[in-house]
Structure formats: structure tokens, C-alpha cells
C-alpha positions as CSV (number, residue, x, y, z in Angstrom):
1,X,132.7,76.2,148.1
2,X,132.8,72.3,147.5
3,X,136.1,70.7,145.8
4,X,133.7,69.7,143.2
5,X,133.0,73.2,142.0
6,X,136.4,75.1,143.1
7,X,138.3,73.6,140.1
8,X,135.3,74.8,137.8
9,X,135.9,78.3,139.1
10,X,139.6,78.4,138.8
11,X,139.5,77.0,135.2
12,X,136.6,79.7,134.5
13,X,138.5,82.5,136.0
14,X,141.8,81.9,133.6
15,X,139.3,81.3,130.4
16,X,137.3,84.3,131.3
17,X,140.1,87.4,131.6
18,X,139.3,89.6,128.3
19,X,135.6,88.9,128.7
20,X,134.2,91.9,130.5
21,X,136.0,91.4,133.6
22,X,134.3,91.9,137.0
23,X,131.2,91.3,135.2
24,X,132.3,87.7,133.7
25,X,133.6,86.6,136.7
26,X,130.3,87.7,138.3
27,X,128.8,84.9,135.8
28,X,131.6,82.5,137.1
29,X,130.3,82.6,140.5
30,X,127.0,83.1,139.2
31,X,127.7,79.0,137.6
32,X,128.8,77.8,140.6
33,X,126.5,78.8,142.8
34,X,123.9,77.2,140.1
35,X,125.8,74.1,141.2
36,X,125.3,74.3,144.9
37,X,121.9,75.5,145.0
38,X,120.1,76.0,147.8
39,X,116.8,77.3,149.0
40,X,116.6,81.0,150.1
41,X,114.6,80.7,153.2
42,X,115.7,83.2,156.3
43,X,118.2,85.0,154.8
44,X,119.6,88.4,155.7
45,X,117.2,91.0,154.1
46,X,113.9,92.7,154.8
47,X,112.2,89.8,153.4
48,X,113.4,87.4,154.6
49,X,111.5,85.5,158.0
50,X,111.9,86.0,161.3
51,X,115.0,84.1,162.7
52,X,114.2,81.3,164.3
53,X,110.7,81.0,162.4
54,X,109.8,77.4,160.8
55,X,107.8,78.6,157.9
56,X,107.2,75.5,156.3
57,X,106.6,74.5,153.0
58,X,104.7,76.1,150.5
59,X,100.5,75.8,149.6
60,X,100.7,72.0,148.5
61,X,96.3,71.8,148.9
62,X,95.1,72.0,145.7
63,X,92.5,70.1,143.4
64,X,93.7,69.0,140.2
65,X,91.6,70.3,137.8
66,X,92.2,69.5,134.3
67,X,93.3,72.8,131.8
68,X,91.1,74.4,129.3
69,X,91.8,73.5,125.5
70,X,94.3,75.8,124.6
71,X,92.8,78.7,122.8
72,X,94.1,81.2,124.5
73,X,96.6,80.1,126.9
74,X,97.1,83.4,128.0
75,X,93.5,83.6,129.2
76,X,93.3,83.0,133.2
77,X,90.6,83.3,136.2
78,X,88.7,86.5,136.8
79,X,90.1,88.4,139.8
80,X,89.0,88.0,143.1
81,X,89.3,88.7,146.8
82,X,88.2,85.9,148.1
83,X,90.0,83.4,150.2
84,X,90.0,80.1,149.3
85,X,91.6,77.2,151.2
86,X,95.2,78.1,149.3
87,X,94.9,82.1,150.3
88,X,93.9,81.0,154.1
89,X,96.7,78.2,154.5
90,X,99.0,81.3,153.5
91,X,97.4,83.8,155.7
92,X,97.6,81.5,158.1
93,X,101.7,81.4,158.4
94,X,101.9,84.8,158.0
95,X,104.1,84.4,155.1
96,X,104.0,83.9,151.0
97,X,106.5,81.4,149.4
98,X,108.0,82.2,145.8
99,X,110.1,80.7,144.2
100,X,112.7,82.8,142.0
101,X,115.8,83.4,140.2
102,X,119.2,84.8,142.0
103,X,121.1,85.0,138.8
104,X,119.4,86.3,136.1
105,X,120.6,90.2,135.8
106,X,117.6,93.0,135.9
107,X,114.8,90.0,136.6
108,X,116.2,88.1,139.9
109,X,119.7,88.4,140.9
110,X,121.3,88.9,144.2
111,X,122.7,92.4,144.4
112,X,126.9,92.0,145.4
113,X,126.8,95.1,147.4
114,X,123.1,95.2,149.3
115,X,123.5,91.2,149.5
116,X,119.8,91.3,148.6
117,X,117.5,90.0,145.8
118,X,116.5,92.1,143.2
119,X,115.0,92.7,139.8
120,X,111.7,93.2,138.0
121,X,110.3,89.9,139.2
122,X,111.6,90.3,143.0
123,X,109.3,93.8,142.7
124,X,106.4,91.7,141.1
125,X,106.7,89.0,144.0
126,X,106.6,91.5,146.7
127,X,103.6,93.5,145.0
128,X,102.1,90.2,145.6
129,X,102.6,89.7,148.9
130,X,101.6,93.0,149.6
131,X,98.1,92.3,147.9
132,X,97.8,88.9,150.2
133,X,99.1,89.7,153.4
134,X,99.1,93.6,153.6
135,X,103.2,93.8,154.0
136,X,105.8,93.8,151.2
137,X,108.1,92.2,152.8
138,X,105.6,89.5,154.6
139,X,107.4,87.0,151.7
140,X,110.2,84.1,151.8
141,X,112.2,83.5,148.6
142,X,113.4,80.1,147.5
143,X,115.9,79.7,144.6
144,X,114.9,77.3,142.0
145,X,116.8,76.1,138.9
146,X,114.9,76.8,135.6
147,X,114.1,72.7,135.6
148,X,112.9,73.2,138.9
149,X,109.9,75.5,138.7
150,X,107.4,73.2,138.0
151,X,108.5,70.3,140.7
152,X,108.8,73.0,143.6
153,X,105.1,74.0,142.8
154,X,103.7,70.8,142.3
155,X,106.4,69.2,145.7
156,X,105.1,72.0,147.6
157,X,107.8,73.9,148.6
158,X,106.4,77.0,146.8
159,X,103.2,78.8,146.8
160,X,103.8,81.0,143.7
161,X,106.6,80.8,140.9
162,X,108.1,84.0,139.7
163,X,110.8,83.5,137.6
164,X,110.3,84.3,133.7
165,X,108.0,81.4,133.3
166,X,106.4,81.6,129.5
167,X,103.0,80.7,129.5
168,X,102.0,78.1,126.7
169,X,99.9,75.1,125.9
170,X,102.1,72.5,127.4
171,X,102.2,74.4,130.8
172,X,99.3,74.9,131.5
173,X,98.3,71.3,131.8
174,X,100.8,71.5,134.6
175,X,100.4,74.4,136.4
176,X,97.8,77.5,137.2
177,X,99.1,80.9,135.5
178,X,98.2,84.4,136.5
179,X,97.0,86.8,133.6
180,X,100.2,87.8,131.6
181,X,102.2,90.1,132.5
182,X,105.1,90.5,130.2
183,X,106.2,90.2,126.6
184,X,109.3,88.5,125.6
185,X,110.9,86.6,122.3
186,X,113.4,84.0,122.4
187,X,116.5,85.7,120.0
188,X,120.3,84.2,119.5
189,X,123.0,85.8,122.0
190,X,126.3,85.0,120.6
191,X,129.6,86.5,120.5
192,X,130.1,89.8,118.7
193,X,132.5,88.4,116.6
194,X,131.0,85.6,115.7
195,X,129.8,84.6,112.4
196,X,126.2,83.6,113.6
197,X,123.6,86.1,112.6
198,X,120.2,85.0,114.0
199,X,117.8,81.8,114.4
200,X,118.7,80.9,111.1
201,X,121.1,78.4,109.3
202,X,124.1,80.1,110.4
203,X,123.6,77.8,113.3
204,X,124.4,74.9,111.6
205,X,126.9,72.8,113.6
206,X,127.5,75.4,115.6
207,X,127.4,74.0,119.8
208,X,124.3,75.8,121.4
209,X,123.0,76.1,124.8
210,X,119.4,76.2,126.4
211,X,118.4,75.5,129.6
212,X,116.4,72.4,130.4
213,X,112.6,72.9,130.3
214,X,112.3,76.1,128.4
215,X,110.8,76.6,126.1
216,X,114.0,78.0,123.9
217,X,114.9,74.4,124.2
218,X,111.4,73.2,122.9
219,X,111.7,75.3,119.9
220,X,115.3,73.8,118.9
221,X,114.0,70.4,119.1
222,X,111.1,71.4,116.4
223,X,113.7,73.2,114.4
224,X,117.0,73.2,115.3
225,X,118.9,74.5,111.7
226,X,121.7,71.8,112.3
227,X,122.8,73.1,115.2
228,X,124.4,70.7,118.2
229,X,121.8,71.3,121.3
230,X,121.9,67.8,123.0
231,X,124.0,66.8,125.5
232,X,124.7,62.5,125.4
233,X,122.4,61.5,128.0
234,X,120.4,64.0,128.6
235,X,118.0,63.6,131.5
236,X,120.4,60.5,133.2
237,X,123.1,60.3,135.3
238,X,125.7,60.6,132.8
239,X,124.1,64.3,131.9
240,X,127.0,66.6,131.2
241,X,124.9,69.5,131.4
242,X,127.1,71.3,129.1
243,X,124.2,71.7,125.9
244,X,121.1,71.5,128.0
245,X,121.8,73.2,131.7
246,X,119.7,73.3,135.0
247,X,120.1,77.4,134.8
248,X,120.1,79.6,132.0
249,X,122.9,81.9,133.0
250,X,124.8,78.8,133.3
251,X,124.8,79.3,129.3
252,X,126.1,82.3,129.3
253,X,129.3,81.0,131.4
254,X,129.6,78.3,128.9
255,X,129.5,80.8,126.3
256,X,132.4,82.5,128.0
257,X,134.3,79.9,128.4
258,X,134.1,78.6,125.0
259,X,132.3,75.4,125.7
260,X,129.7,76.4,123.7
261,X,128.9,79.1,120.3
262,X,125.9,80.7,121.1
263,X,122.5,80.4,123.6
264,X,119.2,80.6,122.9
265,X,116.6,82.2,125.7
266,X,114.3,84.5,125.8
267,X,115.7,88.2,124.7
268,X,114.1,89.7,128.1
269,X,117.2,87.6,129.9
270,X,119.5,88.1,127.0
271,X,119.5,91.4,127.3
272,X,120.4,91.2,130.9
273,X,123.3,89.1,130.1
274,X,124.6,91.5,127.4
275,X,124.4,94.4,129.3
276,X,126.8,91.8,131.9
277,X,129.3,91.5,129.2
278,X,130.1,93.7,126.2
279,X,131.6,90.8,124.5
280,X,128.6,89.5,123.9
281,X,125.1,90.4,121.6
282,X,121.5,89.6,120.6
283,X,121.5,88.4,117.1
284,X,119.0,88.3,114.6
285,X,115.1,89.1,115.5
286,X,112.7,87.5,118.4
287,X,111.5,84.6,116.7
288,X,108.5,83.8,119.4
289,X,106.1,86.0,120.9
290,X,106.0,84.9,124.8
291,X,104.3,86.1,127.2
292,X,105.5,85.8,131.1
293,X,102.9,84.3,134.2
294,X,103.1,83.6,137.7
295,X,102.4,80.5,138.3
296,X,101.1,78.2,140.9
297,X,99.9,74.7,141.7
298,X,97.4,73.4,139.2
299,X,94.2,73.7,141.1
300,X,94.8,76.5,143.5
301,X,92.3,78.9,141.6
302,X,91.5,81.1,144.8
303,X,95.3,81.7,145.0
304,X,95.1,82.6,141.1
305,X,92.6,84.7,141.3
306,X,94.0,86.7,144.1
307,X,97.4,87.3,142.1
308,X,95.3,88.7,139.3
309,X,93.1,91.0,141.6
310,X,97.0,92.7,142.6
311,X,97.9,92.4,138.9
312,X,95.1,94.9,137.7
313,X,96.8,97.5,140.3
314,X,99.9,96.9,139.5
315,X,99.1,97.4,136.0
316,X,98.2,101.0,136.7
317,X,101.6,102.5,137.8
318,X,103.7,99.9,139.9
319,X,104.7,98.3,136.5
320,X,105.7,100.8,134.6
321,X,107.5,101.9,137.5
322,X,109.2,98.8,137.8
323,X,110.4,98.9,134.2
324,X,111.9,102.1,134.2
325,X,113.9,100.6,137.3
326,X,115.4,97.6,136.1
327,X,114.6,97.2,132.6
328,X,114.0,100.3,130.3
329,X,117.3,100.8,129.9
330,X,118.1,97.4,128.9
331,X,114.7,96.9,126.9
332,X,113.9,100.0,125.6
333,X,110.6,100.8,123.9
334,X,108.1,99.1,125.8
335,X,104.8,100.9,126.1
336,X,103.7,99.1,128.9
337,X,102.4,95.5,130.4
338,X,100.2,93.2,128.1
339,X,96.4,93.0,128.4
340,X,94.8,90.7,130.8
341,X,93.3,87.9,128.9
342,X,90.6,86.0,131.2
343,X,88.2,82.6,130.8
């Protein structure tokens, strides 16, 4: 732990006693090791490399193709088996690199016990390998704030990001999604006993907290019902990163500690971080429909293309599978995966 970030815990573990206990402070370690991040390459688990191996970085070949008009921007490339240049390059090292979350509850979040990754999208990423490399656990994970999952594809250091990244118009002039393959809404998670009851004007003036480059902070700058979301100087130096975070659970350790009223994410998250702390609820309704994508370097279509081809399997047992696991109880009610929408 750095002397930057021991005081942060310390404050956070006097502010946070009557907040759900081992689960709060959970989130308090869960902020600070936001603030030391640091890729997950070669760790201690059954997917983790070799010791000793020098995997490399991530796919960075790639033409960059310009997107489609967005239609549909749900609607990816047809399946296939085919190895392209991106699929071969990976073959190649023996290895697929994803980049993930390690802190987000039921999705991606390092188990305390196991002191492995787990969660609906860890299952996803390894379903993937699987489907590229023939081995589960033939698959390096790399931890990458929510700000992060864009640069880390485009830098490189990632082949594939799987991390509750919302498909949408503005993305996919960035980045290559997979077919969908979840349904989420942002929604309000505030205290229980607060007085805010949804995405609606009781959030005027009230201090609210998104993380930077989602898309729940996109849909407070086109409407934000007078509520504070900015932090002075966002984006520079001078960044407090108290409004506008690098990691959404980060928000819910502001929350905690009072720093901030409520956070807006998407309710598939939320959830997670209620079940975390009983203190804590979803308010109001979804307000968004969004649906969830892998996603990887604009231009690597053979690489696309193969993650679809595993998606239609998965689709037919491994996904439902997965839900009852780590979300169902959670996220009740869900039939089953979205459709596959394809160009």
C-alpha cells in the first residue's frame, strides 16, 4: 500500500462502520486498489501464464475501418472460423489477452477466499478462449479502469475487452463489438433513506457520481435534472475524481463515505453493489435500454467474427448457466441472452 492511499483507507474505514460491515470495507479496499492499478498478467490462478512466460502485448494489427451508420449498433459481423491475421497473431502466443474488471461484484471481481477472478464476464472471457485456443484457461487477464477500455484496445495491450462495455453509436466508431450479449439499464442507486426516488428531479442539487467514459455519465450531461456531476477540472491534472471517477465501484465508496448522494450506472452493476451493502438500493426504473459487447480493436474483424462464432454456443446453455451462477439471484427474471443482431 502506498502513503498516498493508506490515509484514504483509514479515513474510509472510520466513515464506513454501520454501512454493511465486511462488505463496505470490501469496497474500501476495493477504492484503493482502483488507485494503484495494475495489470493482471501471471498471477496465481488457473488462468493465469506460465511463470516466467513473456506474453507480450495484446493483438495491436488491425485496419481501421471506418463504422457503419448507426442503424443498429447492435448489429455486428457474421460468425466465422476463419483465422485472420488478429486470430493467428493470438494462436501464435498461445495465449488470449482481456481486459476486465476485478471489482465489480457478480461481473468481475477477485474472489477474497479463492484469490481468483470471477463473475459473469470472467465465464464469458474464458468461453472465449476456449473457442480460440481450445483451453479455458489458455487466457491472461489485465485490469483496466472503466476510462481505460478503449486505450488498452486501441495501445495494444488487450486483444478483447470484457468488462460491461454498452454498445452504442459513439463506440462503435472506436472499437469492433461482438453480437450482444446482455441487457442492462442505467437506474439511480442511492441510500435507502434517502429522499431521491429515481432519474427524476429529485436529483436536483443532489452530488452524483459516474464513472468517466460511461455512458451513465453521457446521459447526465444530456439531462442531468440539476444534479452536481462534474468535478472542477475534469479531464486535467487538477481532477479530483470525486464526481466523475476512473472506476465505477469507486462511486459506491464515495457513496459510503458521504462524498457523494447517489450514483448512476448501469442497474446490472448496481445490483451487484446492493447486494454488497444493504444500506444501499436501486431507485426508480432503468431509464436506457443497453445492451453489453465484447469488444476489440477497430478493424480486427476476423477476431470479431470468431467471438461471435463461440457466442452462438454459448447462447445455447453456457449462458444461462452462467446467470443462474452469478446473477439470477441478484437479477432475477431474465429469460435468457438477447438476439444476435448481424450486418
Amino acid at each position: 500500500m502506498s502513503e498516498d492511499t493508506e490515509p484514504l483507507v483509514r479515513r474510509a474505514a472510520k466513515r464506513l462502520r454501520g454501512w454493511g460491515g465486511v462488505a463496505a470495507m470490501a469496497v474500501a479496499c476495493g477504492l484503493t486498489a482502483s488507485l494503484t492499478l495494475l495489470p493482471l498478467a501471471r498471477e496465481g490462478s488457473s488462468a493465469a501464464a506460465a511463470p516466467g512466460t513473456d506474453t507480450g502485448a495484446g493483438v495491436g494489427a488491425g485496419v481501421q475501418a471506418k463504422a457503419d451508420t448507426c442503424r443498429n449498433p447492435e448489429a455486428s459481423l457474421t460468425p466465422s472460423t476463419e483465422d485472420g491475421p488478429s486470430v493467428r497473431a493470438i494462436k501464435e502466443r498461445g495465449k488470449l489477452i482481456v481486459g476486465v474488471d476485478q471489482s465489480s461484484y457478480r461481473w468481475g471481481y477477485r474472489n477474497p477466499e479463492k484469490g481468483v477472478l470471477e463473475g459473469f464476464d470472467i465465464a464469458l472471457a474464458r468461453a472465449v478462449a476456449k473457442g480460440v485456443l481450445g483451453d479455458e484457461n489458455a487466457v491472461i487477464f489485465r485490469a483496466i479502469p472503466t476510462n481505460q477500455r478503449i486505450a488498452a484496445l486501441d495501445g495494444g495491450k488487450v486483444d478483447l475487452v470484457v468488462r460491461t462495455m454498452t454498445i452504442n453509436c459513439k463506440r462503435i466508431e472506436q472499437v469492433a463489438f461482438s453480437t450482444a450479449y446482455f441487457q442492462a439499464g442505467q437506474q439511480v442507486l442511492a441510500p435507502k433513506r434517502s429522499d431521491i426516488t429515481g432519474y427524476d428531479s429529485s436529483l436536483r442539487g443532489k452530488r452524483v457520481c459516474t464513472a468517466e467514459g460511461s455512458t451513465a455519465h453521457e446521459a447526465l450531461e444530456e439531462n442531468s435534472f440539476g444534479a452536481v456531476f462534474k468535478d472542477e477540472g475534469d479531464g486535467t491534472k487538477d481532477d479530483k475524481d470525486l464526481l466523475t471517477v476512473p472506476n465505477q465501484l469507486d462511486c459506491l465508496a464515495r457513496l459510503q463515505l458521504g462524498e457523494v448522494d447517489a450514483v448512476v450506472t448501469d442497474n446490472a452493476l448496481a445490483a451487484g453493489q446492493a447486494a454488497q451493502d444493504p444500506a444501499v438500493e436501486l431507485k426508480g426504473e432503468p431509464f436506457t435500454k443497453e445492451y453489453y459487447g465484447v469488444a476489440a480493436k477497430l478493424g480486427n474483424d476476423d477476431l470479431v467474427r470468431r467471438v461471435n462464432h463461440v457466442l452462438v454456443g454459448y447462447r445455447q446453455g453456457p449462458w444461462q448457466a452462467a446467470y443462474r451462477q452469478w446473477l439470477e439471484k441478484d437479477l432475477p427474471g431474465i429469460s435468457g441472452p438477447p438476439a444476435p443482431l448481424y450486418k
